[in-house]
N, C-alpha and C positions, 0 to 999 in steps of 0.2 A: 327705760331710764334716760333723763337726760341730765346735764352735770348741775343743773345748778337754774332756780327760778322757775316760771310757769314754762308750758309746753310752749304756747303763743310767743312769748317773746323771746324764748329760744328759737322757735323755727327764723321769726324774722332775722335774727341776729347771723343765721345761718346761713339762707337765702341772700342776703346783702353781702357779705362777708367772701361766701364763692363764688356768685354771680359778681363781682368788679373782679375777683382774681383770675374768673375763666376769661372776662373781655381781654385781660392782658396778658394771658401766659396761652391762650387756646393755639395749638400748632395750625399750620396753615394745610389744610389735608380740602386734594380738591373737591371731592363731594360736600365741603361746606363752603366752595364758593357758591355753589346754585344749586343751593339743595333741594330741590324738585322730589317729589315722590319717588320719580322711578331713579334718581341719584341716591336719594336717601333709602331706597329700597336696595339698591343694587348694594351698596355701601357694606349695610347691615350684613345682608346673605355672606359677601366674601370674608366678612370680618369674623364671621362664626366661627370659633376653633384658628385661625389666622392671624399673624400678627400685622399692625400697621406699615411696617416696613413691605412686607408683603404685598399686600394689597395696592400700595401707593402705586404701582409699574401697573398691575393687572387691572385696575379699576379702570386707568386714563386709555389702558389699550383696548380692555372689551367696550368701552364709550365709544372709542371712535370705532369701531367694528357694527354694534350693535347702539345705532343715536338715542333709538325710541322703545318702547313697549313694542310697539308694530313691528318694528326691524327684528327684536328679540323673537318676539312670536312666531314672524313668516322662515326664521329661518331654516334649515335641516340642523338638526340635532347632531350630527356629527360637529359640523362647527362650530355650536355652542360650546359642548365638549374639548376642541382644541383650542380654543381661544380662553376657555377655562384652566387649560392645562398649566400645573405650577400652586395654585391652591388647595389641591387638594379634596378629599371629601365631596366624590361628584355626585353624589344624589343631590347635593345642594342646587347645582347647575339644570340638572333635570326638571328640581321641584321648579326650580327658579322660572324656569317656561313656559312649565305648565300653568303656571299663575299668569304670566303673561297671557297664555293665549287665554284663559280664563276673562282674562281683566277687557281682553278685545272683544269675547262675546258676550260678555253679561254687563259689562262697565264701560261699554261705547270707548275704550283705550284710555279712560283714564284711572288709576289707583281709587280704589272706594272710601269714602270720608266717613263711613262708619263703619267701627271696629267687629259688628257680626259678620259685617261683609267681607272687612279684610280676613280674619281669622278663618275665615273660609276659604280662602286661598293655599295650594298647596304651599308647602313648607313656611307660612308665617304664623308664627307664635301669640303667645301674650307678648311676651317685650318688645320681639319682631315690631308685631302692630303699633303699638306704644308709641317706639320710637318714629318711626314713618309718619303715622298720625301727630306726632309732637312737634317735630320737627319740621317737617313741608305743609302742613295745616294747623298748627298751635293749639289743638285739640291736648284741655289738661289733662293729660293719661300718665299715668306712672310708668316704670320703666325697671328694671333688675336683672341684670346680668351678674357674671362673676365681680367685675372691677364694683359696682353700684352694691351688688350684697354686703363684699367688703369693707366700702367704706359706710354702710348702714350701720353692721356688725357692729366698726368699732366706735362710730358716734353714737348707738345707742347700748353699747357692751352688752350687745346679743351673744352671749357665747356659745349657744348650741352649733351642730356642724350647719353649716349653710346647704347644704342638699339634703337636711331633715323637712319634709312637707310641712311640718309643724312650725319651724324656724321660716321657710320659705313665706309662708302665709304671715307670718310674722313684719315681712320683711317689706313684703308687698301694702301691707297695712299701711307702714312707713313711710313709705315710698307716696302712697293718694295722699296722704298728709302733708307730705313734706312739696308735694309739684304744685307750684303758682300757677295761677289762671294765665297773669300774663306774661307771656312767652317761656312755657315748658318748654319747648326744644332747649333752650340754652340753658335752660336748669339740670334739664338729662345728661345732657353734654354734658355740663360743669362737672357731675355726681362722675360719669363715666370718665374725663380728664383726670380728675384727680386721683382714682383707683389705678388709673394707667401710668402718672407721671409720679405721682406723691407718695399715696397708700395703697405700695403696692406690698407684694403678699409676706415680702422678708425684708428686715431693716424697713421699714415707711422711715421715710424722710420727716419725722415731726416737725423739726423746726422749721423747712417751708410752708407748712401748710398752715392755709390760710383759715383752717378752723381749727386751731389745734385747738385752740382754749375752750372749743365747744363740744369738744370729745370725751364723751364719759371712761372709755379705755383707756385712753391716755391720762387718764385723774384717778385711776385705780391702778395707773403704772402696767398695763398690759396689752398693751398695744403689740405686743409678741405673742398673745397665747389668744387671741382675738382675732377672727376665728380660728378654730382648730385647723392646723395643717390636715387634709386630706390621706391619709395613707393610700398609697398605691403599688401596684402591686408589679414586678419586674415581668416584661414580657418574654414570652418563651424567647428561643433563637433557633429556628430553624435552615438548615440547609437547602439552597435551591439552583439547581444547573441549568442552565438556557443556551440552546441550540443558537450559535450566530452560522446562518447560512449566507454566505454574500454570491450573492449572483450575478457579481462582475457592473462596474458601473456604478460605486455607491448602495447599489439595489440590496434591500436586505430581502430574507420572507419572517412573514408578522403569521400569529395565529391569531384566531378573535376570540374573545371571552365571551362566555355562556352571555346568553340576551336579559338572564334574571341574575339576581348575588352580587357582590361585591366588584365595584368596577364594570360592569355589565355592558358587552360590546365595541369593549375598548380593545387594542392591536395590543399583541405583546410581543417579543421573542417566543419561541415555541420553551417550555420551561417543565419543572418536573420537580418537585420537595424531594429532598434525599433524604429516606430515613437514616437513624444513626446506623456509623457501619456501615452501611450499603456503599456499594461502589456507584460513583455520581455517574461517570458513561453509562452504567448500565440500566441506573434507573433514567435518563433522557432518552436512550432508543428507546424503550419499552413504549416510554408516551408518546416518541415521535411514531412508533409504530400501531398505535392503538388510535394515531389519528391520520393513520392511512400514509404514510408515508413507507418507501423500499429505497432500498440501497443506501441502507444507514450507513454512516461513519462517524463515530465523533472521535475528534483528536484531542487537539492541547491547549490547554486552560489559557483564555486571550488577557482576561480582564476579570476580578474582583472586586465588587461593592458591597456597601451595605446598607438597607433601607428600612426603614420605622414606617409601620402602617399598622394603624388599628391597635390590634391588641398582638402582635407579632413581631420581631426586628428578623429578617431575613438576610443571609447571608449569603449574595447570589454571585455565581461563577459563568462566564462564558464561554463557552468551549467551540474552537471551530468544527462545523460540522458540515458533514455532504450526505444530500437526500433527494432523492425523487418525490413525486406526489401526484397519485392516481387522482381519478373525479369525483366532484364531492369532497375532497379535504375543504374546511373551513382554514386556509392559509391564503394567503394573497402576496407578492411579491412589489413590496414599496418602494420606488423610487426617490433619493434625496428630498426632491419638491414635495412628495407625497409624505416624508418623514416629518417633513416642517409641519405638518399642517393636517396631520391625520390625529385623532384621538389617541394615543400612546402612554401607556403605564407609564408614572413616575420611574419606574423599578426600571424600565428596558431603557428607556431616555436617559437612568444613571450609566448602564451597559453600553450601550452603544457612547454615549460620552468617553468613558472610558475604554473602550476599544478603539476608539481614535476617527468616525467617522461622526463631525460637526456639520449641525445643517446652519445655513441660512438665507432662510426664505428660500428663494429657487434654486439657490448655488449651495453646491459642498465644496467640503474641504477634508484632504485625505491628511490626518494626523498621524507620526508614528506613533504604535500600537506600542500599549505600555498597559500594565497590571496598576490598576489602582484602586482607593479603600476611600467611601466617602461616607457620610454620619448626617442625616437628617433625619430630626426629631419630627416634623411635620410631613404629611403628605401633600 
């Protein structure tokens, strides 16, 4: 549906309408000063699940760590991984290199200008591609994300839920319709600016927006029930107690997580879910002692957080503890320098925060040790 006249001079009225509002309201985010493939590649990947404030720190810092594809490539995956650290969702980072080193053996180091070739790369999508291809080669490809669904939805008062295949295909349709030959990137952006700033998911802003009058949602007065809010569902709360062992000097000991599954070979605190009821000291020896560790002791609750991941919100305590460890334990004993810059859970990086031992870069700093409670919705 569109509000009002042919499809055609709708769409133009469209594309002209947001295309001058994106030149004068587009925020200044540095992956569109030089939007290069692998800017406009890297961009996408951290912004998946991520918010812009987020990323604006971590983009500028994994750049200058990581200049090129090549540099990305040649590097050891641990440091990918810590220079990732703070966004969260590390399969991304993973996929993220593997495409790299992909792109240096099959694409001579440059990003591929056709879309069988990119979608072949691990972790890029349809829209992934889309945008990359639109953006750093003006190749007319459409583009649909959450913010771009949303604002499809309500200029064409699609009200089915937007993660129905049916509605998706819908949407996508739209979308090849709606992108100019010339210069799709700034069309994409525009679609995806305005979903971000304008038409976002409660309250939209109608009266800034620069296509209100071409919104069929907003002409049946439903620009609130357009799309359906998502029901979601509350995530369990689990209990979880983590061994802090300090071994004098800043030095913690890390455990390493399984090489497959969630997080996979990242350092943590050595840790333990409390079932309900169960006493938390008793269930952390058990696991400190099922991974080879003697002369357990766990004492007095140091520090309290609390962390949102996945489909879980974890409620973790650290407790000072004292331990041996015979050979063959997967534990390793990290030094400040080696905290800054080792791959480390969100989850142990809130604990030790809160236990009062800050890294930076090669220097610590011993804080008094203080009990604290922190709330992130993102990993």
């Amino acid at each position: 549906m569109t509000p009002s006249g042919s499809f055609p001079a709708w769409r133009t009225r469209l594309r002209r309408a947001l295309l001058a509002w994106y030149r004068r309201e587009a925020r200044d985010l540095p992956w569109r000063r030089d939007p290069s493939p692998y800017r406009v590649w890297l961009s996408e990947i951290m912004l998946q699940q991520t918010q812009v404030a987020t990323v604006r720190h971590h983009f500028t810092r994994f750049i200058a760590r990581f200049p090129s594809i090549g540099a990305l490539a040649a590097a050891p995956e641990d440091e990918v991984l810590a220079a990732w650290q703070g966004l969260g969702y590390y399969r991304r980072a993973r996929q993220l290199q593997a495409a790299a080193r992909v792109v240096m053996e099959r694409h001579h180091g440059a990003f591929p200008l056709e879309v069988a070739d990119a979608l072949a790369l691990p972790g890029v999508g349809r829209y992934t591609a889309g945008a990359i291809l639109s953006i750093a080669h003006r190749k007319p490809l459409p583009v649909v994300d959450g913010n771009v669904a949303r604002v499809l939805a309500r200029l064409l008062a699609e009200d089915g839920p937007p993660e129905a295949a049916r509605v998706q295909a819908r949407l996508w349709a739209a979308a090849a319709e709606l992108v100019p030959r010339r210069d799709p990137g700034a069309w994409n952006q525009a679609l995806m600016e305005l979903g971000a700033l304008v038409c976002i998911p409660r309250r939209p802003d109608c009266p800034a927006c620069p296509v209100a009058a071409l919104c069929a949602a907003r002409a049946l007065g439903r620009v609130d029930s357009i799309p359906p809010p998502r029901r979601r569902r509350r995530p369990p709360v689990v209990e979880v107690a983590a061994a802090w062992i300090d071994r004098g000097g800043g030095r913690l000991t890390l455990a390493r997580r399984p090489s497959r599954g969630v997080l996979a070979g990242f350092w943590e605190l050595p840790q333990a879910d409390v079932a309900a009821a169960a006493d938390p000291r008793a269930e952390l020896t058990a696991v400190l002692a099922r991974m080879g560790a003697k002369r357990i002791a766990v004492g007095e609750a140091l520090a309290r957080v609390e962390h949102s991941m996945f489909n879980r919100r974890a409620q973790l305590t650290a407790y000072s503890t004292r331990a041996s460890w015979g050979k063959g334990a997967e534990v390793s004993v990290a030094s400040p320098a080696e905290l800054a810059d080792r791959p480390i859970t969100t989850a142990s990086r809130k604990l030790i925060r809160a236990v009062g031992l800050r890294t930076v870069g090669p220097r610590s700093v011993r804080l008094r040790t203080a009990t604290a409670t922190s709330r992130n919705s993102r990993v």
